[in-house]
C-alpha positions as CSV (number, residue, x, y, z in Angstrom):
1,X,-210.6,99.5,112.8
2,X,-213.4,101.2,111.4
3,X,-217.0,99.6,111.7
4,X,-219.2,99.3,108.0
5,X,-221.6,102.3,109.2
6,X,-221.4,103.8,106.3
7,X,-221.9,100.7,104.5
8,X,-225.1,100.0,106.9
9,X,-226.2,103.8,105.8
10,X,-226.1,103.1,102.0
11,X,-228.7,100.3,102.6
12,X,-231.3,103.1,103.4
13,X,-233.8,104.0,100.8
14,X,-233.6,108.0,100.8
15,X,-237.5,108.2,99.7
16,X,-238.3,105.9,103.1
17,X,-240.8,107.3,105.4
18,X,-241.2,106.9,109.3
19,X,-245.0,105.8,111.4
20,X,-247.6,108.4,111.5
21,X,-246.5,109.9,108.2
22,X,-243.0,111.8,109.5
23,X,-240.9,112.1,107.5
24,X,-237.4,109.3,108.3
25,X,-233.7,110.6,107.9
26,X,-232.6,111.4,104.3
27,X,-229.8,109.3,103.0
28,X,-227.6,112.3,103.5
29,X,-228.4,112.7,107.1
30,X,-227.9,109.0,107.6
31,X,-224.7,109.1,106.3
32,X,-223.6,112.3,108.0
33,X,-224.7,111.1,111.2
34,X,-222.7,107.7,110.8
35,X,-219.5,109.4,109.8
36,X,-219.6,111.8,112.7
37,X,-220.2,108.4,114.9
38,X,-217.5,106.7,113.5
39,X,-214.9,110.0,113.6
40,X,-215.7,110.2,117.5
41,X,-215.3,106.6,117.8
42,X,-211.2,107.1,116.0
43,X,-210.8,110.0,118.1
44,X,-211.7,107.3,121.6
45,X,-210.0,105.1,120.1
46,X,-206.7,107.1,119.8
47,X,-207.0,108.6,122.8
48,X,-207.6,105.6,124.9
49,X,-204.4,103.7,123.2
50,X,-202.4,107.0,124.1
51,X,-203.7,107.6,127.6
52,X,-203.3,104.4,128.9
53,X,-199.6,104.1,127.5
54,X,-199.2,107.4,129.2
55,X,-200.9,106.2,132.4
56,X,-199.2,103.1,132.4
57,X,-195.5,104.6,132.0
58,X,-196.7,108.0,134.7
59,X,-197.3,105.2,137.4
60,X,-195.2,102.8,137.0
61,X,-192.5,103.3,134.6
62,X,-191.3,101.0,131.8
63,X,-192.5,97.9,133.7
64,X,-196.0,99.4,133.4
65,X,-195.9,100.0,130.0
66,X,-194.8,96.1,129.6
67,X,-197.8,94.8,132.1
68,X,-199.9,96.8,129.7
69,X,-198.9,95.0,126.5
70,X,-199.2,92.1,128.0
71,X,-202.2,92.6,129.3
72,X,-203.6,94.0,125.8
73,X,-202.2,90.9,124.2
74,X,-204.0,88.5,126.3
75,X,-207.4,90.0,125.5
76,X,-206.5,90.7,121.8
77,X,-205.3,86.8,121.7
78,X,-208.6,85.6,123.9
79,X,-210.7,87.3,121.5
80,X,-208.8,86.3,117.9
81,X,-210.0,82.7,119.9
82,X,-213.2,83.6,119.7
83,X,-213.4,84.8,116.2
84,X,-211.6,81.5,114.4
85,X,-214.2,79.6,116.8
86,X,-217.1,81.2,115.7
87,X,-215.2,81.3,111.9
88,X,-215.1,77.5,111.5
89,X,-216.6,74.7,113.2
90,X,-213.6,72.2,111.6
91,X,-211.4,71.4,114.8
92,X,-208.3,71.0,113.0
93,X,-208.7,74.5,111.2
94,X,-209.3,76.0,114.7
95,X,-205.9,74.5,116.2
96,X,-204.1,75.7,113.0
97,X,-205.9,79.5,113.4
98,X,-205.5,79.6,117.3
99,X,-201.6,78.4,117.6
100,X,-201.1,81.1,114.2
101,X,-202.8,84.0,116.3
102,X,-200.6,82.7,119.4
103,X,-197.7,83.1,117.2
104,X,-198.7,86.7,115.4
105,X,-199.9,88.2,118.7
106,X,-197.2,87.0,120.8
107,X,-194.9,87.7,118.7
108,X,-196.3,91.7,118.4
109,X,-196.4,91.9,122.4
110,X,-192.8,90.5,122.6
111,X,-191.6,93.3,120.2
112,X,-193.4,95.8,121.5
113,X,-192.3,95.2,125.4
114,X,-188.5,94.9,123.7
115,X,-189.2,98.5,121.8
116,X,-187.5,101.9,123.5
117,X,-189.6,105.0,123.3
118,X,-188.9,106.1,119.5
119,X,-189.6,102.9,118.0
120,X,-193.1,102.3,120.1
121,X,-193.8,106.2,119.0
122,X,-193.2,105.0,115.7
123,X,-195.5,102.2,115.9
124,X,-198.6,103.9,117.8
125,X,-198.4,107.3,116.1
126,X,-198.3,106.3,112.5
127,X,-201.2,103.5,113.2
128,X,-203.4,106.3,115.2
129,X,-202.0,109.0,112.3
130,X,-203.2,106.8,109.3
131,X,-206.1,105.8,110.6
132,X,-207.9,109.0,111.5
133,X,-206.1,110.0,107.7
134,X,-207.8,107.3,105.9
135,X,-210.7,108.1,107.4
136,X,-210.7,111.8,106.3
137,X,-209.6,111.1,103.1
138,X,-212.1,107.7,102.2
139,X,-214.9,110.1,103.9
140,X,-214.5,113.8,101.7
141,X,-212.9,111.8,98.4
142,X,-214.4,108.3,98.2
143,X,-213.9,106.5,95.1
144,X,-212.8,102.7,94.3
145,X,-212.9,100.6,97.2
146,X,-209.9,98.0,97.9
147,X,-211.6,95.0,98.9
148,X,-215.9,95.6,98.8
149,X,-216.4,92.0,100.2
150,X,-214.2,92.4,103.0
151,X,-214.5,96.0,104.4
152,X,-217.0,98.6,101.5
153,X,-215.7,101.2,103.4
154,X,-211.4,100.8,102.6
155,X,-211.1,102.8,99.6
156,X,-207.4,103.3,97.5
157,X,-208.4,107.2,98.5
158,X,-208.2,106.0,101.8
159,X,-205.2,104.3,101.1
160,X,-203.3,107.2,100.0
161,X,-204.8,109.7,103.1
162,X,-203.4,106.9,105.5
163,X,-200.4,107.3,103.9
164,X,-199.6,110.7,104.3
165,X,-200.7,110.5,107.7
166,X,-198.3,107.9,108.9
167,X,-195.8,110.2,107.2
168,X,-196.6,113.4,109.2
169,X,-196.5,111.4,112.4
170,X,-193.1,110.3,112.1
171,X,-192.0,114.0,110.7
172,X,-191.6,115.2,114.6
173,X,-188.5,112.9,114.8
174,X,-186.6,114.3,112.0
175,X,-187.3,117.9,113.2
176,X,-186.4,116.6,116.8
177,X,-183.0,114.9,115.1
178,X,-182.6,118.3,113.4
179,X,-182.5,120.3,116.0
180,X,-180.4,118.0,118.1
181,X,-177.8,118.2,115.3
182,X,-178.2,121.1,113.6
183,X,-177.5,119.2,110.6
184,X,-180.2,118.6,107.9
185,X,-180.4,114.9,107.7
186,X,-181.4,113.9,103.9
187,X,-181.0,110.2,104.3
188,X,-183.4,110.0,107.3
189,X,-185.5,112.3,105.5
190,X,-185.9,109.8,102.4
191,X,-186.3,106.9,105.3
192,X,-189.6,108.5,106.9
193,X,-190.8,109.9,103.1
194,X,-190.4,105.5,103.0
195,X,-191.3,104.5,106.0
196,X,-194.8,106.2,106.3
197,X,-196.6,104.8,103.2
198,X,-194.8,100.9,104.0
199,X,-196.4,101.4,107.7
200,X,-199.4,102.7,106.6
201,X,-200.4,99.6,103.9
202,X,-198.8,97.6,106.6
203,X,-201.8,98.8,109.4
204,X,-204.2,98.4,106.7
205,X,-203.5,95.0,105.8
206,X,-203.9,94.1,109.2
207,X,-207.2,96.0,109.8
208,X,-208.2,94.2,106.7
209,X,-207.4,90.2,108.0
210,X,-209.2,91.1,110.8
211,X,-212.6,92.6,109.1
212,X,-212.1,89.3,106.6
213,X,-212.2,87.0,110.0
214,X,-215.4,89.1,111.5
215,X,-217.1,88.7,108.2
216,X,-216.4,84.3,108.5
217,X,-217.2,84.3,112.1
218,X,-220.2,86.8,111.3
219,X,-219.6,89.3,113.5
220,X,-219.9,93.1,113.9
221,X,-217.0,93.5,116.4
222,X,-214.3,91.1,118.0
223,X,-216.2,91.9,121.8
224,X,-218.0,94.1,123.7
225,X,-215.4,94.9,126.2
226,X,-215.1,98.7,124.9
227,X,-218.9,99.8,125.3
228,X,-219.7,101.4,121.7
229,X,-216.5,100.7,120.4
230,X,-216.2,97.0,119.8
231,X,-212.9,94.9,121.0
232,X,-209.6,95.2,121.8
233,X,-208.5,93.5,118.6
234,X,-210.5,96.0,116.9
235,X,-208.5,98.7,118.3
236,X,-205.2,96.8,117.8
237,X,-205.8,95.3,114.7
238,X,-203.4,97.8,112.9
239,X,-200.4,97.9,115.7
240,X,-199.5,94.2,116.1
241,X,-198.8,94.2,112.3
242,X,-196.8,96.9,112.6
243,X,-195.1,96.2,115.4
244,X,-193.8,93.0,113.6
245,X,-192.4,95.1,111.0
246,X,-191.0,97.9,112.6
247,X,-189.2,94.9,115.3
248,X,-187.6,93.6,111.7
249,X,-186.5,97.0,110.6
250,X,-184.8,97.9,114.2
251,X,-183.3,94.6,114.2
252,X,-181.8,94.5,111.0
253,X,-180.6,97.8,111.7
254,X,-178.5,97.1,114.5
C-alpha cells in the first residue's frame, strides 16, 4: 500500500542547494518529512477502511456492509482494468489479465460478503495491523530490501514488524474467547501465534503484485479517486489476498 516516497527521497543529493543561494532540504529532512507523509497516509487509510465498514453496518446493517464490498470491488476491479491496459498493449495478454483480476477480485468480494463478524475482523485488522507494523519497523530498522525492483521500500525488517502486527490484532479474540470460557485455550493460542505471520506475508504478497503491475503500467498509483492517497486498489491491495485465504481456512474448517 505504501507509495516509494522514501525511495523518491533517496534520489536527493543532500549537498543540493535551492535559487537565490537558500539553502534546500537536507537529505534527512527529506526523508523525515516523506515518512511522516506516508504514516498519515496508513493512518487515512486505516481509518477510512474501518469507518466506512462501521458506517455501512450503523445504517444499514449487514446488507450494507455487503453493498459496500461490492461496491469496493467494482472500483478495485475497474481500476486492476486500467492497470493491465496501460501494462501491455498485446490484446490477448489484456483478456487473460482482465478475466484473472475478474476471477481474484470477485472471488475476494464473494468471500468477504459470505464472512460473519470474526472472520472479516480477522481479515481487516491484521491487514490495517501489519501494515502500519511494517511500516514502523522498515522505517526505525531498515535493512535488506525483499524485492528493490518491485517496491525499495519492502524490507525483510518490515516483513518481520508486519508480522507481529497481524499477531497482536488477532490477540483480542483469544482474550475475548478467554474470558467467555474461563478456560485458557492453548491450541487457539498456537493458531493465532500461526495465523498472524501466514496473514501477514499473505497482505504483503498482495501489496507486492500490485506495486509489480504499477511499475509495467508505469504508474504511481492505481487512480486518483482518494485525493492524496492514490486508488482503491491501493488501499485493498493487501485484503482481497487475504480474504481468499482466510475464506479457505473457514471453509476447511467447517
Amino acid at each position: 500500500m505504501a507509495a516509494d516516497s522514501e525511495a523518491r527521497a533517496d534520489a536527493v543529493d543532500e549537498n543540493d542547494t535551492g535559487v537565490g543561494g537558500e539553502d534546500a532540504p537536507t537529505l534527512k529532512e527529506v526523508r523525515e518529512h516523506s515518512r511522516r507523509k506516508t504514516l498519515g497516509i496508513r493512518a487515512v487509510s486505516a481509518a477510512v477502511m474501518l469507518g466506512i465498514v462501521a458506517a455501512a453496518w450503523y445504517f444499514l446493517g449487514d446488507r450494507g456492509i455487503d453493498i459496500v464490498i461490492a461496491a469496493v470491488a467494482a472500483i478495485c476491479f475497474l481500476e486492476f482494468i486500467f492497470l493491465v491496459i496501460k501494462a501491455t498493449a498485446n490484446i490477448p495478454f489484456r483478456l487473460a489479465g482482465i478475466l484473472a483480476g475478474a476471477a481474484y477480485i470477485g472471488l475476494a468480494a464473494v468471500i468477504l460478503i459470505d464472512f460473519d463478524l470474526q472472520p472479516l475482523y480477522i481479515t481487516l485488522a491484521s491487514v490495517i495491523f501489519a501494515d502500519v507494523f511494517a511500516y514502523g519497523f522498515g522505517t526505525l530498522i531498515g535493512g535488506p530490501r525483499i524485492l528493490p525492483r518491485v517496491s525499495p521500500n519492502k524490507t525483510w525488517a518490515g516483513l518481520l514488524g508486519g508480522m507481529v502486527g497481524a499477531t497482536l490484532a488477532l490477540m483480542p479474540l483469544f482474550v475475548i474467547a478467554y474470558l467467555a470460557q474461563q478456560y485458557f485455550n492453548m491450541q487457539m493460542l498456537i493458531g493465532i501465534l500461526i495465523a498472524g505471520p501466514v496473514l501477514a506475508a499473505v497482505s504483503l504478497a498482495g501489496d507486492l503484485f500490485e506495486s509489480w503491475l504499477k511499475r509495467k503500467a508505469g504508474v504511481k498509483d492505481s487512480s486518483s479517486l482518494i485525493p492524496g492517497h492514490g486508488g482503491f486498489l491501493d488501499r485493498f491491495d493487501g485484503v482481497l489476498p487475504v480474504a481468499i485465504v482466510v475464506g479457505i481456512v473457514v471453509s476447511v474448517s467447517l
